[in-house]
C-alpha positions as a Markdown table, in Angstrom:
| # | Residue | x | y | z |
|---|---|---|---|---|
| 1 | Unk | 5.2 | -31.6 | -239.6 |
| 2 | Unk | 3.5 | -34.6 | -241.6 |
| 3 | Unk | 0.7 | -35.5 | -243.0 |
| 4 | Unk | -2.0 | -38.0 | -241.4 |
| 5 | Unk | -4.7 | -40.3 | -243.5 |
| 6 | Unk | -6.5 | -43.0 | -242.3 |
| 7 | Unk | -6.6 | -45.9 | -244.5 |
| 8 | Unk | -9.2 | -48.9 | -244.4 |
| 9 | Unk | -7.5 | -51.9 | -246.4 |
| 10 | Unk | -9.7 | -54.7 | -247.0 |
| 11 | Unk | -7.6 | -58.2 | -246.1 |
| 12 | Unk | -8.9 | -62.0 | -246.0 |
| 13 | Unk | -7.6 | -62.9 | -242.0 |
| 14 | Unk | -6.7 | -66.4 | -241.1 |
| 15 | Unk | -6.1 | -65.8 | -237.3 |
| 16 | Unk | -8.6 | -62.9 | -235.3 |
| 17 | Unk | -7.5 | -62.5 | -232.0 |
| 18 | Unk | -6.8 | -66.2 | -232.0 |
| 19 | Unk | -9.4 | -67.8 | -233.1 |
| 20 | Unk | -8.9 | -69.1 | -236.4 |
| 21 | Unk | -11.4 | -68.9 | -238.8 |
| 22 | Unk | -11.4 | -70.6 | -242.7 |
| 23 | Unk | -13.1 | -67.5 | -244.5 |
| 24 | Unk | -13.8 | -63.9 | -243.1 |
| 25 | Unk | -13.1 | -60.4 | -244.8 |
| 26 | Unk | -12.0 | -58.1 | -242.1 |
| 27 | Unk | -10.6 | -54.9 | -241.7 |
| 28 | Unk | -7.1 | -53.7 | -240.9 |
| 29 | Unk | -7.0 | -49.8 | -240.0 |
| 30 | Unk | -4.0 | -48.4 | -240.2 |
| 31 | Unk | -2.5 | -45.1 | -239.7 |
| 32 | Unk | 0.4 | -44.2 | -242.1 |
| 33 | Unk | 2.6 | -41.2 | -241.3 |
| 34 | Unk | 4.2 | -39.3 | -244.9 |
| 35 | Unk | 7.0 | -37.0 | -243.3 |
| 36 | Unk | 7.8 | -33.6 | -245.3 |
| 37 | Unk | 9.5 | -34.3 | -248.3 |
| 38 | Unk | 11.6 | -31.5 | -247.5 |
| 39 | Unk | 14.9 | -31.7 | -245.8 |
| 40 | Unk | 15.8 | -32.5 | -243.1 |
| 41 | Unk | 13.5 | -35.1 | -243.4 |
| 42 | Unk | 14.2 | -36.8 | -246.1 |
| 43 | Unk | 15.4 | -39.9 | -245.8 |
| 44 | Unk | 15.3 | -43.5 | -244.8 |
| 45 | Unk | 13.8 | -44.9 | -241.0 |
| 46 | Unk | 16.1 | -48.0 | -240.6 |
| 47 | Unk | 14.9 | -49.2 | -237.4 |
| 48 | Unk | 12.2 | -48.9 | -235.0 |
| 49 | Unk | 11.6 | -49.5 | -231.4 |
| 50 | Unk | 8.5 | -50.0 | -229.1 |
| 51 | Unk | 9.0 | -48.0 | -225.4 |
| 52 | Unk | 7.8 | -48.7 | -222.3 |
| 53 | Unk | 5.3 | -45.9 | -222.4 |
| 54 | Unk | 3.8 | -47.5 | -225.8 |
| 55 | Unk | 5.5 | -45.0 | -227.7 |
| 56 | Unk | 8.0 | -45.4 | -230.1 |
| 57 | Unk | 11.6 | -44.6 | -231.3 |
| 58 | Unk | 12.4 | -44.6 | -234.8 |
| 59 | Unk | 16.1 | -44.5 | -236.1 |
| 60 | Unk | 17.5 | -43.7 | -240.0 |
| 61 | Unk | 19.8 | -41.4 | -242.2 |
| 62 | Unk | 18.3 | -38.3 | -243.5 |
| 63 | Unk | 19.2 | -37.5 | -247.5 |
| 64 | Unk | 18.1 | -39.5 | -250.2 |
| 65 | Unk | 21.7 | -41.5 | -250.2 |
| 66 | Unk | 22.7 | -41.1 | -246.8 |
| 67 | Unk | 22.8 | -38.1 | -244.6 |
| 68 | Unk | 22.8 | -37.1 | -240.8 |
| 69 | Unk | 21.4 | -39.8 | -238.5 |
| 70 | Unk | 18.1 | -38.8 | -237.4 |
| 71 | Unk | 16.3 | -40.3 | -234.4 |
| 72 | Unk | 12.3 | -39.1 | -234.1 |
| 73 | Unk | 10.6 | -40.4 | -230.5 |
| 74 | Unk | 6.4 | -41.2 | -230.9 |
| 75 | Unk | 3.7 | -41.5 | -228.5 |
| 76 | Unk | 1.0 | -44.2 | -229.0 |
| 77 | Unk | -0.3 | -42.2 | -231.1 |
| 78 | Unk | 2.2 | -41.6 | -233.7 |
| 79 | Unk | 2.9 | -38.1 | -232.8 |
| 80 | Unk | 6.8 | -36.5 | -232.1 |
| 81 | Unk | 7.3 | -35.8 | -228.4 |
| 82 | Unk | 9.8 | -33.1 | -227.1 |
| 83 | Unk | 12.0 | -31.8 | -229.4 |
| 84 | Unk | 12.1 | -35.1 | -231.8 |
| 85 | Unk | 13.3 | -35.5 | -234.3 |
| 86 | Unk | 17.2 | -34.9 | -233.2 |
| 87 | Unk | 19.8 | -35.2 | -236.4 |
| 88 | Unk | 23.6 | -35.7 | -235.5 |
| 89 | Unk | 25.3 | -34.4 | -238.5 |
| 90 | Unk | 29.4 | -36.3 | -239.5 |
| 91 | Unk | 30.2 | -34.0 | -242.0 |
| 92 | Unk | 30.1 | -36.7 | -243.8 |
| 93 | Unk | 26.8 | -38.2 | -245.4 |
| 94 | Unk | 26.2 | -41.1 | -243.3 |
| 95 | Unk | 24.3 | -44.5 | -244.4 |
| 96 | Unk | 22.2 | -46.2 | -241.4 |
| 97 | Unk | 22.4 | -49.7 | -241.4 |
| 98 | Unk | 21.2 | -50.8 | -238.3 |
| 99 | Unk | 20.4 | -50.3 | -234.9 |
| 100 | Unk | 19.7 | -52.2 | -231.4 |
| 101 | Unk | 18.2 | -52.6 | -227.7 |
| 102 | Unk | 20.6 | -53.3 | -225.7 |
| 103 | Unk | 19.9 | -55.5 | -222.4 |
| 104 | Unk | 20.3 | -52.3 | -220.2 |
| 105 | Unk | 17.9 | -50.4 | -222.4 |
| 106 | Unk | 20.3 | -47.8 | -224.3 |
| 107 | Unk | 20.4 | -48.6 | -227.8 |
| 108 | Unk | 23.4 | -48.7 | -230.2 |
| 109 | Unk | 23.4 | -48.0 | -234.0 |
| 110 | Unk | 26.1 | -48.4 | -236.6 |
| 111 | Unk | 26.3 | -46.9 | -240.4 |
| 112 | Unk | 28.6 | -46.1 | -242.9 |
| 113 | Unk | 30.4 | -43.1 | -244.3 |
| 114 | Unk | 33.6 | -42.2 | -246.5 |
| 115 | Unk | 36.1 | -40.9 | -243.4 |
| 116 | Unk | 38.7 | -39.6 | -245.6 |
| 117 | Unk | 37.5 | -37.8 | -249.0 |
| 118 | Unk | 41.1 | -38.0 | -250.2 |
| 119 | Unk | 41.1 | -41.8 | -250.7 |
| 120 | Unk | 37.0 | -42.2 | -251.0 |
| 121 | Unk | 37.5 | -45.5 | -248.3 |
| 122 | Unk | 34.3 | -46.1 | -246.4 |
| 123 | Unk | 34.6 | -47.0 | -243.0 |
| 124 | Unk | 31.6 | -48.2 | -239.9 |
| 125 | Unk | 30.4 | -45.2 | -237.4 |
| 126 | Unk | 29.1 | -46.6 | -234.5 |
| 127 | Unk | 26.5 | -44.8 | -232.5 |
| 128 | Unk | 25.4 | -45.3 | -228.7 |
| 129 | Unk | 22.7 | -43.4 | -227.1 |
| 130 | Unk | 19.3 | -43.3 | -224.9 |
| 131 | Unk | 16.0 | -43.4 | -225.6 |
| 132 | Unk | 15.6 | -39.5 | -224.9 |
| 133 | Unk | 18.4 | -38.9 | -227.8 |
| 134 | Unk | 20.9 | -38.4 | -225.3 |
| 135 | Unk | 24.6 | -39.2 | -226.5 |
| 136 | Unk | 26.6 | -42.2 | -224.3 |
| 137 | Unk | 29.0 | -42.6 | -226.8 |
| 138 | Unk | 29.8 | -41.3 | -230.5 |
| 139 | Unk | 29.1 | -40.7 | -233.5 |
| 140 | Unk | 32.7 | -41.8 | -234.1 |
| 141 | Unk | 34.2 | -44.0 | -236.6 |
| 142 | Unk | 35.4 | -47.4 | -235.5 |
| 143 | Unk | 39.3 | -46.7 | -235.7 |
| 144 | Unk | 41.1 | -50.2 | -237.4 |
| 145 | Unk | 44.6 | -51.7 | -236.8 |
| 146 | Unk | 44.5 | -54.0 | -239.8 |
| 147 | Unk | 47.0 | -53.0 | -242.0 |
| 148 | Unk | 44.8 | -55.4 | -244.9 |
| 149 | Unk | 42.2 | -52.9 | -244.6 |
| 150 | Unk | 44.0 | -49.2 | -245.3 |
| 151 | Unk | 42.4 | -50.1 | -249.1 |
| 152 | Unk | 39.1 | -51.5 | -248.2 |
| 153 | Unk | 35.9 | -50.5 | -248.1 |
| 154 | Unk | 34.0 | -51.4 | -244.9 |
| 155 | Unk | 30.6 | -51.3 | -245.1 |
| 156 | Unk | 27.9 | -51.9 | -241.8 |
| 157 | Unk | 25.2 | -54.2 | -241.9 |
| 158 | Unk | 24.7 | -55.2 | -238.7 |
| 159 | Unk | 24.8 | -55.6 | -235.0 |
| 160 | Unk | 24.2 | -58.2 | -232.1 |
| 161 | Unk | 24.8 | -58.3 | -228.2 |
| 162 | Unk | 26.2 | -60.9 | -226.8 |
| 163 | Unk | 25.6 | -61.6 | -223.1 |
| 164 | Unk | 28.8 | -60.5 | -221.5 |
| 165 | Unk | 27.7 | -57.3 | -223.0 |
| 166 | Unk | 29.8 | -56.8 | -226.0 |
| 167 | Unk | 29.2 | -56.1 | -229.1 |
| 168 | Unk | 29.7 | -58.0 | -232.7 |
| 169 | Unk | 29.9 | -55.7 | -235.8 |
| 170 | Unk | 29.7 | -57.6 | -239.0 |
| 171 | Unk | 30.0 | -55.9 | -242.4 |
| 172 | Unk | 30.9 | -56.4 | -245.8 |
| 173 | Unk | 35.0 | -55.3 | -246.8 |
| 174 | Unk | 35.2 | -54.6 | -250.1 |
| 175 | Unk | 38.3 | -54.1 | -252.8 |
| 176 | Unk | 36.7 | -54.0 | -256.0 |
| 177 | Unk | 35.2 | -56.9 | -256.8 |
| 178 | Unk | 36.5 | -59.0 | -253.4 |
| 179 | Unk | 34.3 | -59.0 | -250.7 |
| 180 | Unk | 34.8 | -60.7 | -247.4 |
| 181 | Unk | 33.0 | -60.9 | -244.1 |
| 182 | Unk | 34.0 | -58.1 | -241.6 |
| 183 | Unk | 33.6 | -59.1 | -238.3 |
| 184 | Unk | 34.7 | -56.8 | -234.8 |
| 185 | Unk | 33.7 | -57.1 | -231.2 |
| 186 | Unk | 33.3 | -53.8 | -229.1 |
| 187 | Unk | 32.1 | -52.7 | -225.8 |
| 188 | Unk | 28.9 | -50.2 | -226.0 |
| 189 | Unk | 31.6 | -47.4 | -224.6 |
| 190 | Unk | 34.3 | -48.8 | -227.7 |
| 191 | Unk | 36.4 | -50.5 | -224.7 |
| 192 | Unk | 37.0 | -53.4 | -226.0 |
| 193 | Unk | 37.9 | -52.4 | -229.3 |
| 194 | Unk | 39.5 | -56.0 | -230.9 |
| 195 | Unk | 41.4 | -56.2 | -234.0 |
| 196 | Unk | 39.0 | -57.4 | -237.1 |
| 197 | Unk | 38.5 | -60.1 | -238.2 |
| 198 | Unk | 37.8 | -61.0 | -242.4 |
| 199 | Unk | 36.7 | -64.1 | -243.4 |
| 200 | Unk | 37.3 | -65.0 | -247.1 |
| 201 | Unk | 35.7 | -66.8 | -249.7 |
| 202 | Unk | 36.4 | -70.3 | -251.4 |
| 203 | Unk | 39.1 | -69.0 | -253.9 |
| 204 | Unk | 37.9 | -66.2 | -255.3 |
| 205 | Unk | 34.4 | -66.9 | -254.7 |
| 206 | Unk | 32.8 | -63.7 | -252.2 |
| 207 | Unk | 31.4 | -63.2 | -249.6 |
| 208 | Unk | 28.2 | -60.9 | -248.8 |
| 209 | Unk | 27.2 | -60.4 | -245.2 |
| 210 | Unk | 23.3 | -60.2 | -244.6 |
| 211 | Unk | 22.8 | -60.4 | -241.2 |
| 212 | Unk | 24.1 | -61.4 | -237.4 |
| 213 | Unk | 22.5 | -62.8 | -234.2 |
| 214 | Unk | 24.1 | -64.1 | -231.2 |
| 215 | Unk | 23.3 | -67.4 | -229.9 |
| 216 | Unk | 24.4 | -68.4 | -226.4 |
| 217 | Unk | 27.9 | -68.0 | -226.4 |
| 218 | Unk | 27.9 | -67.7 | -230.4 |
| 219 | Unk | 27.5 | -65.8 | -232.9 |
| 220 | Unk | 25.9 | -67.2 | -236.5 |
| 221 | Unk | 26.3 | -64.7 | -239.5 |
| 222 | Unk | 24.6 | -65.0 | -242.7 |
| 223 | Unk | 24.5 | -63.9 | -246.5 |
| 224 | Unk | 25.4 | -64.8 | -249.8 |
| 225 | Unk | 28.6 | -66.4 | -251.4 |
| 226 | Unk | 29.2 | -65.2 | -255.4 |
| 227 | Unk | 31.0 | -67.8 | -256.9 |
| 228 | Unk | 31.6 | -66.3 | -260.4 |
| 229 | Unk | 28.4 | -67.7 | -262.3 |
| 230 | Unk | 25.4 | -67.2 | -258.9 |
| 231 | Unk | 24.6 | -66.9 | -255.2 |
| 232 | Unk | 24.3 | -69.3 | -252.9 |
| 233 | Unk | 23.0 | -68.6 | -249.3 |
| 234 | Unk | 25.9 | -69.2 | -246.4 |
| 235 | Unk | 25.9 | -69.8 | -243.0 |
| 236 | Unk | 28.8 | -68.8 | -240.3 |
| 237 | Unk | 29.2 | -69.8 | -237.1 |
| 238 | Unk | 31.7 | -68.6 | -234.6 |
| 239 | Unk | 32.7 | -68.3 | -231.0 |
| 240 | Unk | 32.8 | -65.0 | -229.6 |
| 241 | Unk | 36.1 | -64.0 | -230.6 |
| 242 | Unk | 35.3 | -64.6 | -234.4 |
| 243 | Unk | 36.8 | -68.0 | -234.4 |
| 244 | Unk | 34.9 | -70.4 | -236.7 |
| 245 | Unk | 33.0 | -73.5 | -235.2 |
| 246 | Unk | 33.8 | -76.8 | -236.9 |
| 247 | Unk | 31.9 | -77.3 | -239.9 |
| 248 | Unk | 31.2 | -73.4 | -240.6 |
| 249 | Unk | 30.7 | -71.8 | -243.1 |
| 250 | Unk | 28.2 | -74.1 | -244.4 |
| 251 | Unk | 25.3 | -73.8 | -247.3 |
| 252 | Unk | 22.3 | -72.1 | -245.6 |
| 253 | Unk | 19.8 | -74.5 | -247.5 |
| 254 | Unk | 19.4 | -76.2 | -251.0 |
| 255 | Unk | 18.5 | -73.5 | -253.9 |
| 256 | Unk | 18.7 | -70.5 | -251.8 |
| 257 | Unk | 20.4 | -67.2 | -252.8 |
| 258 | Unk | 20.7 | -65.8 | -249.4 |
| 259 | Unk | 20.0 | -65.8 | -246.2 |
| 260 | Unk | 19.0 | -61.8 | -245.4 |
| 261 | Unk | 17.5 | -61.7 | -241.7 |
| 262 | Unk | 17.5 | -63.5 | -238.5 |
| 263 | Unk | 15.5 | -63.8 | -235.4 |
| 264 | Unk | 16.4 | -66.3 | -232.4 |
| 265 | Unk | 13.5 | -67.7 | -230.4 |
| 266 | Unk | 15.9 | -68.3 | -227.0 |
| 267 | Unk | 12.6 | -70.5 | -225.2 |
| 268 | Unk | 13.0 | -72.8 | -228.7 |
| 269 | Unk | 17.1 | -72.0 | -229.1 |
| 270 | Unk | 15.9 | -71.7 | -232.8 |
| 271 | Unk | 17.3 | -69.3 | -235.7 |
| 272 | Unk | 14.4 | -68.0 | -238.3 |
| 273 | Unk | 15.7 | -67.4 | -241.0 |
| 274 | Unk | 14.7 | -65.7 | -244.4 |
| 275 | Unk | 16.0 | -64.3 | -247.9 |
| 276 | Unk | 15.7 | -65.2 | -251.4 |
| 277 | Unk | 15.3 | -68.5 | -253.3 |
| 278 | Unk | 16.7 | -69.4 | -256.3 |
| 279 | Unk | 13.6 | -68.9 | -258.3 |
| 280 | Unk | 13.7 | -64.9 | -256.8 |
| 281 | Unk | 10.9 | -65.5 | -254.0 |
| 282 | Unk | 11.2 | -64.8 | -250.4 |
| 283 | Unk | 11.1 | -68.1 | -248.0 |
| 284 | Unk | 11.2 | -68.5 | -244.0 |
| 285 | Unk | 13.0 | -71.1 | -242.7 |
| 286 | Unk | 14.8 | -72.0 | -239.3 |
| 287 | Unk | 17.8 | -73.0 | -238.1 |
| 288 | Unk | 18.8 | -75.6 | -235.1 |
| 289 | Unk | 21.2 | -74.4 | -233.4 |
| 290 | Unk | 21.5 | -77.7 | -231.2 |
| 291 | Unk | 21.4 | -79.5 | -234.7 |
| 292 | Unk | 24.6 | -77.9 | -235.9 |
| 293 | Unk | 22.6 | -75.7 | -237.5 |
| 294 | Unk | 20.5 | -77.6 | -239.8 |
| 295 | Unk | 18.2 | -75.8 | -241.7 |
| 296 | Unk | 14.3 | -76.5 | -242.9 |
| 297 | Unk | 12.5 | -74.8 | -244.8 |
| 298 | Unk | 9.1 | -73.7 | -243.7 |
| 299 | Unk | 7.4 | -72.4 | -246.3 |
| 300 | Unk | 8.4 | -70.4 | -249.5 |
| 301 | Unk | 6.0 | -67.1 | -249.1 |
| 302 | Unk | 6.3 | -64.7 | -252.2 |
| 303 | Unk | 7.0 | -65.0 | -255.5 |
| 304 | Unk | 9.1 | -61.8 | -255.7 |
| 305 | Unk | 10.7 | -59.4 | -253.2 |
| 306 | Unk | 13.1 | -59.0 | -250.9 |
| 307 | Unk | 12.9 | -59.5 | -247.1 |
| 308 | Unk | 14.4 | -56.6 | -245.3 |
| 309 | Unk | 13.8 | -57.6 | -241.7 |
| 310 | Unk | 12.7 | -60.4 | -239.2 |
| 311 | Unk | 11.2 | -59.9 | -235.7 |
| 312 | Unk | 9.9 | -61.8 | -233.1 |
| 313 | Unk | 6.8 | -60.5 | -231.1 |
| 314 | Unk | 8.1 | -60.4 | -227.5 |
| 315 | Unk | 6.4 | -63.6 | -226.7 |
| 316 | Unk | 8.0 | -65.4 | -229.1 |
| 317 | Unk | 4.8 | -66.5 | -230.5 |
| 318 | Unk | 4.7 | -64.7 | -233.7 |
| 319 | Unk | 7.3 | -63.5 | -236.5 |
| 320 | Unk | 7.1 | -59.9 | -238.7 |
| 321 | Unk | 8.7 | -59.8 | -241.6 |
| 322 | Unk | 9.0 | -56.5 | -243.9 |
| 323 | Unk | 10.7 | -55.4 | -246.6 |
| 324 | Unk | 9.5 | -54.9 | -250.3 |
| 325 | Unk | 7.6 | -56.2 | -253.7 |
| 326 | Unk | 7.3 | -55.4 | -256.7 |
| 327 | Unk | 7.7 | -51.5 | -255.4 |
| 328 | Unk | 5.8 | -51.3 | -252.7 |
| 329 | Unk | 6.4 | -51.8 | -249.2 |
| 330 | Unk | 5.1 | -55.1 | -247.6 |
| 331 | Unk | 4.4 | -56.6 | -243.9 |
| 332 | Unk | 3.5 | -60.2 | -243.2 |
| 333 | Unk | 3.3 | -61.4 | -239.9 |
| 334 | Unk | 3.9 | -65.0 | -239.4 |
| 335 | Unk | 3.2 | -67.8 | -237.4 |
| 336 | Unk | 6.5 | -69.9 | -236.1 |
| 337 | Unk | 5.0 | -72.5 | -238.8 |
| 338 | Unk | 5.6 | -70.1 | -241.6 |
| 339 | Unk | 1.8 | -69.7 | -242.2 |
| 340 | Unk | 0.5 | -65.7 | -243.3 |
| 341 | Unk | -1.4 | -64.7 | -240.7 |
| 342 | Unk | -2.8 | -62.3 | -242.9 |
| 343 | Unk | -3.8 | -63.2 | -246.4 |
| 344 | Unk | -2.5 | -62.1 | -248.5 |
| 345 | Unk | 0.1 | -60.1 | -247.2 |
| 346 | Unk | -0.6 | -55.9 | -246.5 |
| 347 | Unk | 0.9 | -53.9 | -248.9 |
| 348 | Unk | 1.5 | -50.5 | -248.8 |
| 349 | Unk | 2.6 | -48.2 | -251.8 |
| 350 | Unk | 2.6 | -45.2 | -254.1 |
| 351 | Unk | 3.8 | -44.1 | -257.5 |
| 352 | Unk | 7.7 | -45.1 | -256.8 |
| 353 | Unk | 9.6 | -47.3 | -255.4 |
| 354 | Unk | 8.5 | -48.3 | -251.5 |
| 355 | Unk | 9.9 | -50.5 | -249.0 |
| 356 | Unk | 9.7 | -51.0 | -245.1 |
| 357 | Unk | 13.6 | -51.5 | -243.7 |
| 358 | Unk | 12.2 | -52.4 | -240.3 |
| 359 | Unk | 9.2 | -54.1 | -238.5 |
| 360 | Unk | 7.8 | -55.0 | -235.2 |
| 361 | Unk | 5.0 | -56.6 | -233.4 |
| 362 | Unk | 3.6 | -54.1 | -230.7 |
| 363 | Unk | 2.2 | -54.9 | -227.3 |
| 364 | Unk | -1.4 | -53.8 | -228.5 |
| 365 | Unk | -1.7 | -56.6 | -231.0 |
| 366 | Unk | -0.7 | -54.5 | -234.0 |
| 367 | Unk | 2.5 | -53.3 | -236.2 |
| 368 | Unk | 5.1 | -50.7 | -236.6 |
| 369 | Unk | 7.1 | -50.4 | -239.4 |
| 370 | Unk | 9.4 | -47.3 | -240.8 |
| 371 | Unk | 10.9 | -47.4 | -243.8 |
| 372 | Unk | 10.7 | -45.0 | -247.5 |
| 373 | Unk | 8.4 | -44.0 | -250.0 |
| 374 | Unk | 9.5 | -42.8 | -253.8 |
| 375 | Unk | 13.0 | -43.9 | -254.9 |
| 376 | Unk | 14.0 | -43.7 | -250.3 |
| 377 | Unk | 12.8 | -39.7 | -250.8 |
| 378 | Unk | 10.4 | -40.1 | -248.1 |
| 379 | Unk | 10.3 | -41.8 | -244.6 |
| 380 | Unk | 7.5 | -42.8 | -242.6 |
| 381 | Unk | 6.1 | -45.0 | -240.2 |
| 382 | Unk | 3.1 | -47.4 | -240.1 |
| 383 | Unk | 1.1 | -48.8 | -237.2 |
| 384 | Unk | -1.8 | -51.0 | -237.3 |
| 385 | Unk | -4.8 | -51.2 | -234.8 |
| 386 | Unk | -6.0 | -54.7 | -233.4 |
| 387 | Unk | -6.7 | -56.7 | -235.8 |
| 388 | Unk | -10.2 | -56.7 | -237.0 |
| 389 | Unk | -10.6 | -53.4 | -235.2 |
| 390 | Unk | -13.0 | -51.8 | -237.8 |
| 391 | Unk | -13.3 | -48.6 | -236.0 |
| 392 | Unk | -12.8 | -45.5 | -237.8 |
């Protein structure tokens, strides 16, 4: 089904179970899983998940540029259970976006996908099921009453529970080169199932959605505003019905681009926050939600690259971030100060273009990460051992 290699990668550590140490060359041993490059696996992992039984659930498109959805179930050991990996073909090629736990321990996922050929419109497919594979609800697209948007292009990027239970979709709606902030609530079984809501840009400045988290009874959405000449990073805050708070939308933080991914601490009621500065490098930051969301910026991290995703560890004590540089896929864990815990960050790479989509912090002190390998031909999965584990 895939090959195996173990791989030693020498790293200078700042933080050993702990203990913090000024200088010490350690080893991280990972074990990084290359799926066929043969269909049906071909493809992207978008998001992965951490069970109960220490196994894991990994969700994604096959097909280079979108496919069938694909879900593929671990044990601790990285290998498929059952009768993983399950595809769930739309006829259509469909584009994973993202995918979440939800509080009762289902998960939901939305993508994209072109639901009428004839007019070459892309609309969201939402996507609710178990962690066995088993269908609650969907694939199905979410159906619009908007008249604005017969023309539009709706494109997914991400999800959030709130904690009534429902569900905020944000995307991107796009008519050439207009782009506004898509934003819908739904129930995990599509009742409710509001009417959209778009939010525009300044004149004819756009907007470009990033990412969504909900906050208490709020919801804050992020991204980047083009306004003709650059990017600027944005901030939106809402109540849960889409309404804007006072003050919203609002600059994410001096010379920032964009603000790309979020994770809220709820002990802190803190918003992480990180994308890409103006000079193309990837910060962390955070946001205060009691402060009316003022933002500082922690530390600026990378030079290049381009954050894909930002976890918290279930304690709340750490923060994964993972996305790509300079071609190769990249995972720095961080403390809530914005210092590498690793230095310098892992990367991981081959002869083409490699990125992690997703990342976590598992509950025996190491990493999981999916994401694809040469040009998104390739998917697979990497988890790390304790840290300074040198065993073979």
């Amino acid at each position: 089904f895939f090959d195996r290699e173990m791989v030693n990668v020498p790293l200078m550590l700042k933080v050993i179970n702990g203990e913090k140490r000024d200088s010490c060359t350690e080893f991280l041993n990972v074990r990084i899983h290359r799926f066929s490059d043969t269909d049906p696996f071909l493809g992207s992992g978008k998001a992965i998940f951490q069970l109960a039984d220490q196994g894991l659930l990994m969700a994604g498109n096959t097909g280079a540029s979108g496919g069938d959805i694909f879900l593929l179930r671990l044990d601790a050991e990285g290998d498929p259970v059952g009768n993983f990996p399950l595809t769930f073909s739309f006829n259509q090629p469909v584009t994973v976006e993202d995918a979440i736990r939800l509080s009762d321990g289902t998960f939901a996922l939305i993508g994209h996908a072109d639901n009428d050929p004839s007019d070459d419109k892309f609309r969201i497919i939402y996507f609710h099921f178990d962690a066995n594979g088993g269908i609650l609800h969907g694939p199905t697209f979410l159906q619009e009453s908007l008249a604005s948007l017969n023309n539009r292009d709706i494109f997914a990027v991400g999800l959030a529970e709130m904690s009534n239970g429902n569900l905020i979709v944000v995307g991107t709606s796009q008519d050439g080169s207009d782009q506004d902030i898509y934003f819908k609530v739904i129930g995990p079984d599509l009742t409710p199932n509001s009417q959209p809501v778009l939010f525009s840009g300044s004149g004819s400045n756009s907007y470009f959605a990033g990412d969504v988290e909900a906050v208490g009874a709020n919801v804050f959405i992020s991204g980047s505003e083009f306004n003709g000449s650059g990017f600027e990073s944005f901030l939106l805050a809402t109540d849960k019905f889409g309404t804007p708070l006072s003050g919203f939308p609002k600059p994410g933080g001096n010379n920032l681009q964009s603000i790309q991914s979020m994770a809220f601490a709820a002990g802190s009621s803190t918003l992480y926050v990180s994308g890409v500065n103006d000079g193309g490098g990837v910060y962390l930051g955070k946001i205060l939600s009691s402060g009316a969301g003022s933002f500082q910026l922690l530390s600026n991290l990378l030079s290049s690259g381009f954050p894909k995703s930002l976890t918290l560890s279930a304690d709340e004590d750490m923060l994964v971030l993972s996305g790509y540089k300079d071609n190769d896929a990249i995972l720095a864990p961080l403390s809530l100060q914005g210092q590498l815990l690793i230095v310098p960050a892992p990367t991981y790479g081959g002869n083409g273009n490699d990125g992690f989509n997703a990342g976590i912090a598992t509950s025996d002190g190491g990493f999981a990460c999916c994401g694809f390998q040469q040009s998104a031909t390739t998917l697979f999965y990497l988890k790390s051992d304790q840290i300074g584990d040198t065993t073979p």
